[in-house]
C-alpha positions in Angstrom: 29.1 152.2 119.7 32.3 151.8 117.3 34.9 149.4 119.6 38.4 149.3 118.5 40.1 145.7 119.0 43.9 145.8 119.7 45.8 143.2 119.9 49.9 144.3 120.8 53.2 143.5 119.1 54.8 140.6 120.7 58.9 140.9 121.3 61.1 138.4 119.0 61.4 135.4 120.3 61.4 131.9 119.7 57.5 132.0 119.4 56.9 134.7 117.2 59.0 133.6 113.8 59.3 136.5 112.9 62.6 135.7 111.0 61.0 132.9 109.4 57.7 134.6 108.2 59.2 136.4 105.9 59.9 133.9 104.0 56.1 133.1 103.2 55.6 137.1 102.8 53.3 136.4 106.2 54.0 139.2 109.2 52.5 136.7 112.1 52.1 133.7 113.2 48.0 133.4 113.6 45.4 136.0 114.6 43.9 137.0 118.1 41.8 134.6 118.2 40.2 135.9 121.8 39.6 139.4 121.0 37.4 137.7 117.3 35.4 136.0 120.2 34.8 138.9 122.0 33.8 140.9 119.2 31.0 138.4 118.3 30.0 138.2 121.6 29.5 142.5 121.4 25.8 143.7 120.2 25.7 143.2 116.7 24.4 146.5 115.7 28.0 148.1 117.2 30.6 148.9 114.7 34.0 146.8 115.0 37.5 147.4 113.9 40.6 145.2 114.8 43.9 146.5 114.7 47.0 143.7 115.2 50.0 145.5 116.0 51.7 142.5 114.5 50.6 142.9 111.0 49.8 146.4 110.7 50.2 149.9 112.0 47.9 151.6 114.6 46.6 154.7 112.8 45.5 158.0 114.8 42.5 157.6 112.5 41.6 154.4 114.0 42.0 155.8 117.5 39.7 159.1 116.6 37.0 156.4 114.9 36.6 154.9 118.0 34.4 155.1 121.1 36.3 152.7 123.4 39.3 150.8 122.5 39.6 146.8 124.0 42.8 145.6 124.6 44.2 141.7 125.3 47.1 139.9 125.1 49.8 137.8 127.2 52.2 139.3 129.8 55.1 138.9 127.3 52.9 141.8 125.2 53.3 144.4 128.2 55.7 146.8 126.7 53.7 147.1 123.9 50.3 147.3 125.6 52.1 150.1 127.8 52.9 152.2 124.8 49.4 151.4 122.8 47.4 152.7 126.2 49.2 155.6 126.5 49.0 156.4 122.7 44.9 155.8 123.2 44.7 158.1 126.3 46.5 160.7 124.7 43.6 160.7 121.9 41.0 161.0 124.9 39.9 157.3 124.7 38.9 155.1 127.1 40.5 152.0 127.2 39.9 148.6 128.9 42.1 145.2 129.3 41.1 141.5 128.9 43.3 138.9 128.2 46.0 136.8 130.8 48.1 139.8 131.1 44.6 141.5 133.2 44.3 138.5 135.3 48.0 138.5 135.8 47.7 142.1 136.8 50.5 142.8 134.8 51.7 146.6 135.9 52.1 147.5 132.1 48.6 147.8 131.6 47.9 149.9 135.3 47.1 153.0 133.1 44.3 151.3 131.5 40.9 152.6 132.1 38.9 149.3 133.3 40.2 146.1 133.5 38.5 142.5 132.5 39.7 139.7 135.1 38.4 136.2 133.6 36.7 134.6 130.9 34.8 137.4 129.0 31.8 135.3 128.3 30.2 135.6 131.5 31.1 139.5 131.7 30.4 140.5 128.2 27.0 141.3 128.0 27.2 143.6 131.7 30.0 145.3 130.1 28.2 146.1 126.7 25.0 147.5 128.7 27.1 149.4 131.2 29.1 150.9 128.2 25.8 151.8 126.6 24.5 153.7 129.5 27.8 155.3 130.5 28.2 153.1 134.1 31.2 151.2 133.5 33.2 149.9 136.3 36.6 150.2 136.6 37.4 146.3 137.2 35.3 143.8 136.3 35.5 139.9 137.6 34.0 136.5 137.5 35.7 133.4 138.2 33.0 131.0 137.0 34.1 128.6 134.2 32.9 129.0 130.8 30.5 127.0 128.9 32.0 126.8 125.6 29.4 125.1 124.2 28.0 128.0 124.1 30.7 130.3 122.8 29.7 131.9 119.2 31.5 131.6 116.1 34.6 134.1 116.4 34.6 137.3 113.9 37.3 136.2 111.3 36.5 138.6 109.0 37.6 141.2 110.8 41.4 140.1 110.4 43.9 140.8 107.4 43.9 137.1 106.7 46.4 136.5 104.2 49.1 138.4 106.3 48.9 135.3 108.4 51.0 132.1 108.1 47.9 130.2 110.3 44.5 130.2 111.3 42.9 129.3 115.1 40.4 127.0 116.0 39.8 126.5 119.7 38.2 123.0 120.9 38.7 123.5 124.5 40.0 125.1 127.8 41.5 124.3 130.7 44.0 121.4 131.5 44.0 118.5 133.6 47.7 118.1 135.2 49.1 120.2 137.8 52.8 121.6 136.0 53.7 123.6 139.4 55.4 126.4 136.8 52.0 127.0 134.3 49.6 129.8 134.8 46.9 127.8 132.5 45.2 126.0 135.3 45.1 128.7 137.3 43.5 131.0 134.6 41.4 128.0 133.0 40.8 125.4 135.4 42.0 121.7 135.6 38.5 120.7 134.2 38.7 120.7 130.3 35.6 121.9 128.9 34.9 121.2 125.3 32.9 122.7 122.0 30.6 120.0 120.4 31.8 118.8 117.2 29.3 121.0 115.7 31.1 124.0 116.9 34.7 123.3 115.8 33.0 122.0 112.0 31.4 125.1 111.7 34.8 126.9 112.4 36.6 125.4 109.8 33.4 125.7 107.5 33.8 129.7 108.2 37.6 129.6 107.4 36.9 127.3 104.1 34.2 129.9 103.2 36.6 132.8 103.7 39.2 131.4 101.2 41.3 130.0 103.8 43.8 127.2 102.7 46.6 125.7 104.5 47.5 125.3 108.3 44.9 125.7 111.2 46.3 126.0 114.8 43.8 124.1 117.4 44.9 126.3 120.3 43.6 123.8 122.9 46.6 124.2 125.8 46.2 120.2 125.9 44.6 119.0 122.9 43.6 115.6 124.8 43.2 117.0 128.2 39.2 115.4 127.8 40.5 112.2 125.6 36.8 111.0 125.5 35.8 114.7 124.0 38.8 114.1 121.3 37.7 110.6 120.3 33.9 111.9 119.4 35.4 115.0 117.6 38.2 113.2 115.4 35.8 111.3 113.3 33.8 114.4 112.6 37.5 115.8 112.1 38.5 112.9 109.6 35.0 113.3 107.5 34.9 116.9 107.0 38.8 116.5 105.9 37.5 113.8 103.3 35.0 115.7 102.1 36.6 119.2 102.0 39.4 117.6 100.0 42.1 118.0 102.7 42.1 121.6 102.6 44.0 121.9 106.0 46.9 120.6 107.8 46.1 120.9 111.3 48.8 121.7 114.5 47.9 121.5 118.4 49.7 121.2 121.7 49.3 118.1 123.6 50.4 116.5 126.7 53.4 113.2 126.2 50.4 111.0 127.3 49.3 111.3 123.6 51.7 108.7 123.3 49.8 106.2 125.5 47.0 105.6 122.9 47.5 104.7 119.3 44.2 104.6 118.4 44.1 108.4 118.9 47.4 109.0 117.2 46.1 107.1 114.0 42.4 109.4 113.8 44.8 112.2 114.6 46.8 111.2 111.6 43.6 110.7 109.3 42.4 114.3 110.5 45.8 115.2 108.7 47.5 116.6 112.3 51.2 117.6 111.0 52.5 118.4 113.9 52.4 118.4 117.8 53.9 120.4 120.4 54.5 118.5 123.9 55.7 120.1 126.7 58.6 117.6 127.6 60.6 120.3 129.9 63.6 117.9 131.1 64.6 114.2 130.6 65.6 114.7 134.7 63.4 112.7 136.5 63.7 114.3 139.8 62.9 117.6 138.2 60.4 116.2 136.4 58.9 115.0 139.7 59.9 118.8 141.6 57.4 120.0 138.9 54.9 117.6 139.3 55.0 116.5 135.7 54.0 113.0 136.6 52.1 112.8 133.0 55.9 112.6 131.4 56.8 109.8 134.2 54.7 107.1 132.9 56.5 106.3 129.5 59.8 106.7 128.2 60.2 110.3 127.1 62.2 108.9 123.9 60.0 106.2 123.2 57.1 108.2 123.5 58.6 111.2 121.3 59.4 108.4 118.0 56.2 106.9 118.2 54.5 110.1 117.9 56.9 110.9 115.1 56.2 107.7 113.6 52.5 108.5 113.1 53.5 111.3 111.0 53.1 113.9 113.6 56.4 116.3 113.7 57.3 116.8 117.4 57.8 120.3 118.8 58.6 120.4 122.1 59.6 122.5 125.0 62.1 122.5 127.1 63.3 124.1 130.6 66.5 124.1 132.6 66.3 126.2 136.2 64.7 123.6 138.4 65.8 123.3 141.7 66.5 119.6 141.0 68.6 120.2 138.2 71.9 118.5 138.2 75.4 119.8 137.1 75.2 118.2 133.6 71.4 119.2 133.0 72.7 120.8 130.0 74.4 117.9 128.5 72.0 115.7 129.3 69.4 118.6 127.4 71.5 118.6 124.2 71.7 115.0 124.5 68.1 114.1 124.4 67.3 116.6 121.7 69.6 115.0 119.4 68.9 111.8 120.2 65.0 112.3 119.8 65.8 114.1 116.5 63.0 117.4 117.7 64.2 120.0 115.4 62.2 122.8 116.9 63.1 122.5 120.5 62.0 125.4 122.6 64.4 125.4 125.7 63.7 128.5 128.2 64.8 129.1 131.4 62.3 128.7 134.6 60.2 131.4 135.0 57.4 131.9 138.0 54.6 133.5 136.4 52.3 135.5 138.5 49.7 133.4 140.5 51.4 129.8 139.6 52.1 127.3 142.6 55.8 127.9 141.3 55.9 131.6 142.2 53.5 131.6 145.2 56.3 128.9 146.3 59.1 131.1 145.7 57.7 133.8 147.3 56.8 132.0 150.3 60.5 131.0 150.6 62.0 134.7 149.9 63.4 133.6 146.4 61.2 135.8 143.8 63.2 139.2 142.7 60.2 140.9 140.4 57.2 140.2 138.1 58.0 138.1 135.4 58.4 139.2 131.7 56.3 136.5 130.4 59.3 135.5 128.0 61.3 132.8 129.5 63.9 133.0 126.7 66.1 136.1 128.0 68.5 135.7 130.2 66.9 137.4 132.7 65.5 135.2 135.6 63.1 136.5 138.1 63.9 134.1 141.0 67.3 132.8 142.7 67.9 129.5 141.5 69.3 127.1 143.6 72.2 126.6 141.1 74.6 129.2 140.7 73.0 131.9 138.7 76.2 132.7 136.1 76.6 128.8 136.0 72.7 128.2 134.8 72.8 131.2 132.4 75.8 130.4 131.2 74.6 126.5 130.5 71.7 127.6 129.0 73.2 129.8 126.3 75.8 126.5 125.5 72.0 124.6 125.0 70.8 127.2 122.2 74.2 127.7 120.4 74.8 123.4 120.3 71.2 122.6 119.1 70.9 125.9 117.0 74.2 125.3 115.2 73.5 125.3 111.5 75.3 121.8 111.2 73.8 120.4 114.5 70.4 121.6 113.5 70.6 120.4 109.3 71.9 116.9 110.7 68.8 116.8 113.4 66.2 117.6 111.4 67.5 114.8 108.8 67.7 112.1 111.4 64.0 113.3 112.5 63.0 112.9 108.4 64.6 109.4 108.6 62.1 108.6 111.1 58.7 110.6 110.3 56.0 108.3 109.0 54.0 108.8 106.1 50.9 111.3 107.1 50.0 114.6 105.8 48.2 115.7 103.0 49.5 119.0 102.7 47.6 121.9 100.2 49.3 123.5 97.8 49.3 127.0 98.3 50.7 129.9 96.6 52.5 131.4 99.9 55.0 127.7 99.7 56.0 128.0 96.3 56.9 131.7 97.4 59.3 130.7 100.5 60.6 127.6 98.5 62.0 130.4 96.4 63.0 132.9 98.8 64.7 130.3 100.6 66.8 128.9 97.7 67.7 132.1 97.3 68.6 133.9 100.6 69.3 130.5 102.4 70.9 129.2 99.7 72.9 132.1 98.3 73.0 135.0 101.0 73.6 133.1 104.2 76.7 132.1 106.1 75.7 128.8 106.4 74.7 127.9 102.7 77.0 124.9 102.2 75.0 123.1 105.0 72.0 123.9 103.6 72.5 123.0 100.0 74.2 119.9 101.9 70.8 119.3 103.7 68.9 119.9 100.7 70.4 117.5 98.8 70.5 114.9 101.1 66.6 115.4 101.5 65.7 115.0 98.0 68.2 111.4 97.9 66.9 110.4 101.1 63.5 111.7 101.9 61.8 113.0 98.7 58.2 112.2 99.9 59.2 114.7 103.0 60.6 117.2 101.3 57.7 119.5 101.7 58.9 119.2 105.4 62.2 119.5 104.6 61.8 123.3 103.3 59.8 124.0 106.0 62.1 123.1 108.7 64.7 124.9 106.6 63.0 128.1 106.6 62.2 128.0 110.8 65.3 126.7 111.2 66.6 130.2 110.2 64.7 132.0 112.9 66.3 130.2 115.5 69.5 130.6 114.0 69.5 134.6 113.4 67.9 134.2 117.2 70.8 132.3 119.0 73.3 134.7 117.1 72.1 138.1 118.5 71.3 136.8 121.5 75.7 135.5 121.2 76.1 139.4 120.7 74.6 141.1 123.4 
């Protein structure tokens, strides 16, 4: 059997970087990191192929290789997936859907052949021998939780890995809180099930074997949901840094209760984490309680924000306005706490009720959802009547991306945020750096309309904050994304 992996293009937005990448000569941000699993979960004597529309082209060849072609993704991937299904049935294939966007029921991917609903691990070895003898079902579902202790070591070789900017490791699934607007408990559980330390070791052995140097995403949707999980994996974390030479800088998402406990923060710091992304969503309180974010109730938000920051740990965060609590200055009071909590790479979206959430079975039980949404909660393009006025929230939230994504707004943030980053990372020297340090004193520096901030920046970094400087670049180069970003979304 020879099973063709897709993985779809995902739209630009703040998430992808694409307008950053470049930079590096990388075309995405990390690879699919689920359909790898998958494929070492298939019978090892089946031919695999993996095709990532997001760093390479699909090929009529590749279609006409294949028996049966896997798709998986996110819901913000359904344009693509509806093009890349359509393209596969033309070529007589048949094709079948895993990922979110099938448990979403997403109606990009109704032309599909089958569809996977779940965790694939409890499915996969049905859906191999019913493939084998020709009996496939057209949906397939289980909604038992996973074992991930028993999850094998994902197929990295099958990706193009130096057209990436990051590698994946996973550590666990499933989140603890109860965020009324996030489809992860609903798809996951609010149990957090954990790999052994073992299992994650052996990942980053795999990736160090592979040539792999640089930054490795832990794609945990909370990092800490299991804190006593985190606290027997760090030292395992800290040792094989040691004795690997610090070959990685390692990145995660994490709830603002990270801030609670500063014994983690330090073993996080030792295991060289750079950077963190928290889901703050509003310094509103009421909101905040609307949502039931209680997590982000328990400590000051600012407070907790520097003393992650002063670990070491760069703070990305995201941000939402569209709650039904939100006041008439939500938006000041937005720009205000980003610039006051120095988060160069602030995320803000507008509200969107993904399929299946408490937020959208809400909404629809109060006759307030208007369609499916697009899984991207950047465009202006809700899918549910706010209780503010609709011109006035969209209208606000574009005055949020064009304050904070100001070149001068931005340079002058992410320099108060070096003033107060603590000494932690010991980043690799690799060759894809020295390559964007150059492209960026070059098209930053020389090509762009906002080059005499930039140089101004620059300098100021070197004077001020040599030993960051590293950083500096870094948050240079991503701040263009969000620049080029905020301007076309100005123009249309």
């Amino acid at each position: 059997m020879k099973v063709l992996l897709v993985y779809p293009e995902f739209p630009d937005t703040f998430w992808s970087f694409k307008h950053a990448l470049p930079f590096q000569g990388k075309h995405s941000a990390f690879p699919p990191l689920g359909l790898l699993t998958v494929s070492a979960m298939l019978p090892k004597q089946w031919e695999k192929r993996l095709v990532d529309l997001n760093v390479q082209r699909m090929k009529d060849s590749d279609l006409d290789w294949a028996d049966v072609v896997f798709f998986s993704g996110m819901i913000v991937q359904g344009p693509s997936f509806k093009v890349l299904i359509a393209r596969a049935k033309v070529r007589g294939k048949r094709t079948m859907v895993g990922g979110p966007i099938a448990s979403a029921h997403d109606p990009s991917i109704a032309e599909a052949d089958h569809f996977v609903e779940g965790e694939a691990e409890e499915m996969i070895t049905q859906i191999a021998e019913d493939l084998e003898r020709g009996t496939v079902r057209k949906h397939y579902s289980d909604k038992r939780v996973v074992d991930v202790t028993q999850v094998p070591l994902p197929d990295m070789h099958l990706a193009k890995l130096g057209r990436y900017s990051s590698m994946s490791v996973q550590f666990s699934r499933g989140c603890p809180f109860t965020c009324e607007f996030c489809d992860i408990i609903e798809i996951y559980g609010r149990r957090p099930r954990t790999k052994t330390p073992d299992q994650v070791c052996a990942e980053l052995d795999q990736l160090h074997r592979l040539g792999w140097r640089g930054s490795v995403f832990m794609v945990d949707d909370n990092f800490i949901g299991n804190k006593k999980s985190v606290k027997a994996l760090l030292p395992r974390l800290v040792k094989w840094m040691k004795d690997h030479k610090y070959p990685f800088t390692l990145y995660t998402e994490a709830s603002l209760n990270l801030a609670e406990d500063e014994e983690m923060l330090a073993m996080m710091r030792e295991a060289n984490f750079t950077r963190v992304f928290l889901g703050i969503e509003t310094p509103v309180e009421e909101s905040l309680k609307e949502t039931t974010k209680f997590q982000n109730l328990r400590m000051d938000l600012l407070e907790s924000v520097k003393l992650i920051q002063a670990y070491g740990m760069e703070v990305m965060a995201g941000f939402i306005v569209g709650f039904d609590n939100d006041p008439a200055d939500v938006f000041d009071r937005q720009i205000a706490f980003i610039r006051e909590a120095a988060i160069p790479l602030s995320m803000v979206g507008l509200l969107t009720a993904l399929p299946n959430t408490q937020l959208w079975r809400r909404l629809k039980s109060e006759g307030r959802l208007l369609k499916e949404s697009l899984g991207n909660n950047t465009l202006a393009d809700l899918n549910f009547v706010p209780r503010m006025d609709t011109q006035v929230l969209l209208d606000g939230y574009q005055r949020i991306l064009t304050t904070i994504y100001n070149p001068r707004e931005y340079f002058q943030r992410t320099s108060a945020f070096l003033s107060q980053l603590g000494k932690g990372s010991r980043s690799p020297l690799v060759f894809s750096d020295v390559v964007a340090l150059g492209r960026s004193l070059f098209r930053q520096g020389l090509l762009s309309n906002y080059r005499w901030q930039y140089w101004k920046f620059l300098a100021q970094s070197l004077r001020q904050h040599r030993h960051h400087f590293s950083k500096a670049i870094t948050l240079a180069i991503m701040g263009h994304h969000f620049f080029a970003l905020t301007e076309a979304a100005e123009t249309n």
